[in-house]
C-alpha positions as CSV (number, residue, x, y, z in Angstrom):
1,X,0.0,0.0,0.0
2,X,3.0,2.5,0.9
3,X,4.5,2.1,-2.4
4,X,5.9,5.5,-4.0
5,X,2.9,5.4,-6.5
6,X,0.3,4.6,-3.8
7,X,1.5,7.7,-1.6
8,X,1.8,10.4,-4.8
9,X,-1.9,8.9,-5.8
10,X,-3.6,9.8,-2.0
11,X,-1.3,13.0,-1.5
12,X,-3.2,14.2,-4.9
13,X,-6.3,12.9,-3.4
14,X,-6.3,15.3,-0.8
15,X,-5.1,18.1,-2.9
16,X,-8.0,18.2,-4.8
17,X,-10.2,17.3,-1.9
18,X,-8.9,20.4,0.5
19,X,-8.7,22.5,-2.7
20,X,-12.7,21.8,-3.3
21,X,-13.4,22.2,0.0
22,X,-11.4,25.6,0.2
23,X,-13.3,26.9,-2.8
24,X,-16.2,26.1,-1.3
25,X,-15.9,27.8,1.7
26,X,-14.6,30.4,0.0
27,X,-17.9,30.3,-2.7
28,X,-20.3,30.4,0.4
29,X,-18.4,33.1,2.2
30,X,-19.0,35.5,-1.2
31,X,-22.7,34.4,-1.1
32,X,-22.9,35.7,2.2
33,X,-21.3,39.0,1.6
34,X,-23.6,39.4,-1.5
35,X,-26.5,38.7,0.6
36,X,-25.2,41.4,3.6
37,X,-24.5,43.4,0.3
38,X,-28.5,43.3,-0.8
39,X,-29.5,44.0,2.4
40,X,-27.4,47.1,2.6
41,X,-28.4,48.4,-0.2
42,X,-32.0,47.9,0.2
43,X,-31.6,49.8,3.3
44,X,-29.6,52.5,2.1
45,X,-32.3,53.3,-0.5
């Protein structure tokens, strides 16, 4: 299991996996803001 191949597969596993998590934290964060940012605005005017 802990041949060189193996470890270079799971270590790009969990690249991508933290990398899609990442963005999607990231994506919901902006959804948020934009949210906050309607509501803002709506109150402003």
């Amino acid at each position: 299991m802990c041949t060189p191949k193996a470890r270079l597969f799971w270590a790009f596993f969990y690249l991508v996996y933290f990398v899609q998590v990442g963005s999607l934290a990231i994506f919901q964060s902006k959804i948020q803001d934009l949210e906050h940012g309607d509501k803002w605005l709506g109150r402003q005017s």
